[in-house]
VOGU-3710 file (C-alpha; in Angstrom, 3 decimals, decimal comma):
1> xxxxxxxxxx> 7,231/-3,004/-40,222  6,056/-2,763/-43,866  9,941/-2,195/-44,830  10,850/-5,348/-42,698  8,144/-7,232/-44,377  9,234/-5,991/-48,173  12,812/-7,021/-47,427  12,393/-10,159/-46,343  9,904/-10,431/-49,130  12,758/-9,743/-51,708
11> xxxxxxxxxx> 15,270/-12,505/-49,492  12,615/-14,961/-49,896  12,185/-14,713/-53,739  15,856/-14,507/-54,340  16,301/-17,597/-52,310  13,248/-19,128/-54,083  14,807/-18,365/-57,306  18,303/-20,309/-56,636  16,537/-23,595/-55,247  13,713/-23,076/-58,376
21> xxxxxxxxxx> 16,708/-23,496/-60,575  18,273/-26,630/-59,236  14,653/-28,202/-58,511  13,858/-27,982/-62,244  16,621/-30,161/-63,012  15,454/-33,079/-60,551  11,775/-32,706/-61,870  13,209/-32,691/-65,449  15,100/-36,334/-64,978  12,438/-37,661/-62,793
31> xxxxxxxxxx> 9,797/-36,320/-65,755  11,735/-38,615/-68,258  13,347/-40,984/-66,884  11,595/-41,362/-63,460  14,772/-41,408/-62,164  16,118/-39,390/-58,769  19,207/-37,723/-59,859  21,479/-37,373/-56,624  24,709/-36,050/-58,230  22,054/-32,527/-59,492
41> xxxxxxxxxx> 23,521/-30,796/-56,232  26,906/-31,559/-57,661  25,963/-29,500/-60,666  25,391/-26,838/-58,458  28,591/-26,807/-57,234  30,487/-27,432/-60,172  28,393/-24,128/-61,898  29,922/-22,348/-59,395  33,750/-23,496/-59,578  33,435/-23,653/-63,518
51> xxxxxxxxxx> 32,878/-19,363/-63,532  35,562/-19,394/-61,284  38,312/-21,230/-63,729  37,048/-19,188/-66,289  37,713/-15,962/-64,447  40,634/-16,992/-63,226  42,365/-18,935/-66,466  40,878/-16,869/-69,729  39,865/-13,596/-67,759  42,801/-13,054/-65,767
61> xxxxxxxxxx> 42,491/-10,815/-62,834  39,288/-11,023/-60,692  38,777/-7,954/-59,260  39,344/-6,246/-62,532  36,805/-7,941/-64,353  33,853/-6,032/-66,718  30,692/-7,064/-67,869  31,870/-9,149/-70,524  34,347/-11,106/-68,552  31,411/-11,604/-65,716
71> xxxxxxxxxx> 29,307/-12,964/-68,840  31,752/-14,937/-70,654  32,995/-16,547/-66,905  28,639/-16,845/-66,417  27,432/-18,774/-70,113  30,901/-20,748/-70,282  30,562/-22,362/-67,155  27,006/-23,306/-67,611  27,265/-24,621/-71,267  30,436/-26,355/-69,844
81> xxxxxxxxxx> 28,825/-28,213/-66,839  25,235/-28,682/-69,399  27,720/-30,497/-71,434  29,243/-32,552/-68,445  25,629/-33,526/-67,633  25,116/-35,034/-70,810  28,446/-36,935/-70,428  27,565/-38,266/-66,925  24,300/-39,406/-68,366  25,842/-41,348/-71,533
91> xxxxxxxxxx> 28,520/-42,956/-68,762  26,751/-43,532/-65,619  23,058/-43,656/-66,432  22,448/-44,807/-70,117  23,613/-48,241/-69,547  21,504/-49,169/-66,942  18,288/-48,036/-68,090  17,257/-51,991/-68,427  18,404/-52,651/-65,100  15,830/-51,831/-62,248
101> xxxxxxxxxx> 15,046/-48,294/-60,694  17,603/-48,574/-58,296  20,353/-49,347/-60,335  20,664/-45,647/-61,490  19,443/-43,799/-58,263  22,648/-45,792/-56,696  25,181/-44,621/-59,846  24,158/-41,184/-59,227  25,303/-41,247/-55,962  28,411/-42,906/-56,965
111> xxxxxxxxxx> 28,617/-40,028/-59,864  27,642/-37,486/-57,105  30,961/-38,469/-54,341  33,051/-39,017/-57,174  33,195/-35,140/-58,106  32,668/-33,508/-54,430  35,836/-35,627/-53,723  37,530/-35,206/-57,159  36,922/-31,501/-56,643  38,497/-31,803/-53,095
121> xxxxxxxxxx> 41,526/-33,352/-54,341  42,385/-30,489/-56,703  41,584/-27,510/-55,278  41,341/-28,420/-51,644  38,172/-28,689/-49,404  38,787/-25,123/-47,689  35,800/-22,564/-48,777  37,174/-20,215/-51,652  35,984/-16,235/-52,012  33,658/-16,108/-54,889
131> xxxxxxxxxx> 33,165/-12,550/-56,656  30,042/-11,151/-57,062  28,437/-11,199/-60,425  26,645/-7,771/-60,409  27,162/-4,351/-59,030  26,767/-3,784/-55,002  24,616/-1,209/-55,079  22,011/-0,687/-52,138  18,365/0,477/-52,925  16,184/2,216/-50,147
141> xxxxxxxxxx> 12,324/1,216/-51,246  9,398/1,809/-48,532  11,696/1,227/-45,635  13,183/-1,536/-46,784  16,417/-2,504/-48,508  17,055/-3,972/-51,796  20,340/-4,512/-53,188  21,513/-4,798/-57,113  22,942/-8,416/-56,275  19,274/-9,406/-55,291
151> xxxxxxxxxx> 17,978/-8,010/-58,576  20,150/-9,020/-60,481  20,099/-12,735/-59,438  15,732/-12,617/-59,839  16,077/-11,104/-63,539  18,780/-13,746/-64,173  16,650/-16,449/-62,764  13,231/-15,195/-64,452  14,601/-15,056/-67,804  16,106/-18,764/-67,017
161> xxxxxxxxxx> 13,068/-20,449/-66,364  10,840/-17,836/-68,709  13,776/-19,708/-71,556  12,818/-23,375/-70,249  9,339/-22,891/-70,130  9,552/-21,742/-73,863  12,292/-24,542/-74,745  9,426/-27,123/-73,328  5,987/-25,798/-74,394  6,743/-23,928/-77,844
171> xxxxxxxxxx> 9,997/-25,712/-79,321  10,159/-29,167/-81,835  12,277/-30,161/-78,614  9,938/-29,222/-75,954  7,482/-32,014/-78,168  9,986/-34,628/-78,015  10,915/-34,366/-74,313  7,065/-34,297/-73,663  6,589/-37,246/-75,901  9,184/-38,932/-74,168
181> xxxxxxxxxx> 8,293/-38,409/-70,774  4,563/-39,656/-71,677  5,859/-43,359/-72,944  9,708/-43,810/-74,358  8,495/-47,020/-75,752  5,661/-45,020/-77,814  7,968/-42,763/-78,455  10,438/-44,959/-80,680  7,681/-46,504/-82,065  6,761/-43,270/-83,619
191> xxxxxxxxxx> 10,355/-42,645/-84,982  11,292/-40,059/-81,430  14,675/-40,122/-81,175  14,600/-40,600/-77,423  18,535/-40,229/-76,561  18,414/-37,110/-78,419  15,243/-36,123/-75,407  16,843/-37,330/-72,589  20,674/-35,134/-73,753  18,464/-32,337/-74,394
201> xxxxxxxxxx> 17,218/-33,171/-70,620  20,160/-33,776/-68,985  22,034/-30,744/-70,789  19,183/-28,118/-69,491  18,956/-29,892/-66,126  22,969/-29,130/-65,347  22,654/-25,960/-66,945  20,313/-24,549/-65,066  21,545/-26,259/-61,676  25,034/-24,871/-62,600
211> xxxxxxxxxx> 23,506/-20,973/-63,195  22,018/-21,701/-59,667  25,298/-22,269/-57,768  27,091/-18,756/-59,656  24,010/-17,061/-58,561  23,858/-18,370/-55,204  28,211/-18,281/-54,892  27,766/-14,837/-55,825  25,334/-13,795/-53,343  26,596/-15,069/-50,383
221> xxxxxxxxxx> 30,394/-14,597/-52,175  31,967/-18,184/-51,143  31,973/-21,471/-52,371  32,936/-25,040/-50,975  33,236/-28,681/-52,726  30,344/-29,873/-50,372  28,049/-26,462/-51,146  25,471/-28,712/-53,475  25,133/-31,149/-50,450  22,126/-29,275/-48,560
231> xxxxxxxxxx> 21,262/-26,611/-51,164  20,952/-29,892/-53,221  18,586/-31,296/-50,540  16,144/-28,129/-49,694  15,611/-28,307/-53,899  14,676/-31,869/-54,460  12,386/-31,393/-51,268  11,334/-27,981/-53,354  10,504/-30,736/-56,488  8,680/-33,197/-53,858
241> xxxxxxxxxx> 6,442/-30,396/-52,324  5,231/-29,042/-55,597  5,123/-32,202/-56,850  8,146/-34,091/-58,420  7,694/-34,224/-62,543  5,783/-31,102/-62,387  7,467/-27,851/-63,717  5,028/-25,418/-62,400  5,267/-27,597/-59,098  8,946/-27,155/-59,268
251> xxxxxxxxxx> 9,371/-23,577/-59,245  6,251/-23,424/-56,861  7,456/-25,812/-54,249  10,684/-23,810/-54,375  9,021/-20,114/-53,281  7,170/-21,834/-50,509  10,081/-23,416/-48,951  12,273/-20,195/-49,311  9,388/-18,289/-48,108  9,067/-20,714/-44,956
261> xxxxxxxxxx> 12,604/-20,485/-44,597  12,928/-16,722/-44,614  9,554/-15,954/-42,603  11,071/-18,628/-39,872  13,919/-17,330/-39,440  12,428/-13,569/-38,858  9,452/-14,905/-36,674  10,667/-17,890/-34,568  12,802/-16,223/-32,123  9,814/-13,285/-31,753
271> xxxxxxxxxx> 7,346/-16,139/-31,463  9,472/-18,294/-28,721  10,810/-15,576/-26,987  14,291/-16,766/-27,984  14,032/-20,457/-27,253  14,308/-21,603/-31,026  16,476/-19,210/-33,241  17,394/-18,902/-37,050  19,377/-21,942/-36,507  15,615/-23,879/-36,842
281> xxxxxxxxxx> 14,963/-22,831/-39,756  15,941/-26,029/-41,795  13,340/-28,317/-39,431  10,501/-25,836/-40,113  11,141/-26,416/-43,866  11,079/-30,208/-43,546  8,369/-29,798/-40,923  5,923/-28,132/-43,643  7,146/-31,028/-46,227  5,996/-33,596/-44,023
291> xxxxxxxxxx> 3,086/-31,880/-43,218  1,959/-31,350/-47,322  3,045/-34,826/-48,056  0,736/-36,099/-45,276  -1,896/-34,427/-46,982  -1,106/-34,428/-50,369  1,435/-37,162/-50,665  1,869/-36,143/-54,912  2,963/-32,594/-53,820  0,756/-29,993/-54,365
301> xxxxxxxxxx> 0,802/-29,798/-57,943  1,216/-33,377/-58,271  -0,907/-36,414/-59,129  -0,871/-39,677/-57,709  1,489/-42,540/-59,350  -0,387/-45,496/-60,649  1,955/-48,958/-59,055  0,746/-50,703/-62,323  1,431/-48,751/-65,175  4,204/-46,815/-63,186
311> xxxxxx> 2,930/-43,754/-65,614  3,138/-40,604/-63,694  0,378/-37,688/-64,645  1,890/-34,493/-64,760  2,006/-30,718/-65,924  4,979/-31,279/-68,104
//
């Protein structure tokens, strides 16, 4: 029992850690820009098929490839689709900051079929094999099992956020994405350089998102064009439960919904008797969101939006 409980323990957080990763960048944009991002999922995907070009085009062959091959295919790809990010945001989302909120919400989901299909057309929609990024090794602790993929993927996506949390709260940058996100029209007034804030946003937002789909291609080893669709989905409900334009909320919404998840999946079909199976474990998770937002309709970490100054009070 205790080794069943550890081990799905361990799924839970390395599940947690993936959709932590994407959430941030939804809770990032919205911080900024209040702005719902739909094309973040795509980032997700595109992480995912950028390590794979790399591997494949400067590498060479896949299942001879070291450490630094594994690294070069991980920061290339991420840098690459951070970059992308801050392309799609000059293109799609700068010039309709003037226009009202739904202008951009509407672009990104213009911005977000554009690439699932554009990646369909050139590699095909069929699922590819994706290599894992770290060592299968298997690890026997208290009667449960713990493999190197699953560590590997938690120390990866610790030191991410550990990075972002540092990047916001002790860096010249962190200040001017804070001071940003408080009032951009304060913000030029005091000399801000606000496009410079909102790159810097939509850079890390990708870039993390991106690191999220290698981590998550490698665990389960495949990848599809449509992959960011629902992993995309169960994060921005991760941002909404902890409370969308929080950080903390972000990464905290994100645990609880893998930890639903993971704890559904082992207890439902003990607790019905076999009438509902693992394949309910997606309507638990947006069970429990409907059930916070009823309650706390912010998120948990949240606080409520004022409808007249449109400000949004956060932990930044």
């Amino acid at each position: 029992m205790l080794g069943t409980f550890i081990q799905q323990t361990v799924n839970a957080l390395t599940i947690g850690s993936i959709y932590a990763l994407i959430a941030l960048g939804y809770t990032m944009v919205y911080g900024v820009l209040r702005m719902i991002n739909f094309a973040h999922g795509e980032m997700f995907m595109l992480g995912a098929y950028a390590a794979f070009l790399v591997l494949t085009v400067f590498v060479g062959d896949i299942g001879a490839v070291g450490a630094f091959g594994l690294t070069l295919a991980f920061f290339g790809a991420v840098i690459a689709v951070g970059f992308f990010g801050v392309g799609i945001e000059r293109l799609a989302y700068k010039p309709l900051r003037t226009s009202t909120r739904l202008a951009p919400m509407l672009s990104s989901l213009g911005v977000s079929l554009t690439l699932v299909t554009g990646v369909q057309i050139l590699v095909g929609p069929q699922p590819v094999a994706f290599p894992s990024f770290f060592p299968a090794t298997r690890y026997d602790f208290m009667g449960g099992t713990v493999t190197s993929v699953q560590i590997g993927i938690l120390v990866a996506a610790f030191v991410l956020m550990f990075a972002l949390y540092t990047l916001v709260n002790r860096s010249r940058m962190g200040i001017i994405v804070r001071a940003v996100s408080e009032s951009r029209p304060t913000a030029q007034l005091l000399g801000i350089n606000v496009n410079l804030a909102i790159s810097a946003v939509f850079f890390s937002g990708p870039l993390l998102g991106a690191a999220g789909g290698i981590l998550y291609a490698s665990y389960y080893g495949i990848m599809s064009p449509t992959m960011g669709a629902v992993i995309g989905l169960k994060a921005f409900t991760a941002a909404i439960l902890g409370g969308i334009g929080s950080i903390p909320g972000a990464m905290l919404g994100a645990y609880i919904l893998a930890f639903v998840e993971v704890g559904g999946t082992a207890l439902l079909p003990l607790i019905t008797n076999g009438v509902l199976g693992t394949e309910y474990r997606d309507v638990l998770s947006f069970a429990i969101l409907i059930l916070v937002l009823l309650v706390k309709p912010a998120g948990i970490l949240g606080e409520p939006v004022s409808e007249e100054s449109m400000v949004y009070k956060r932990e930044f």
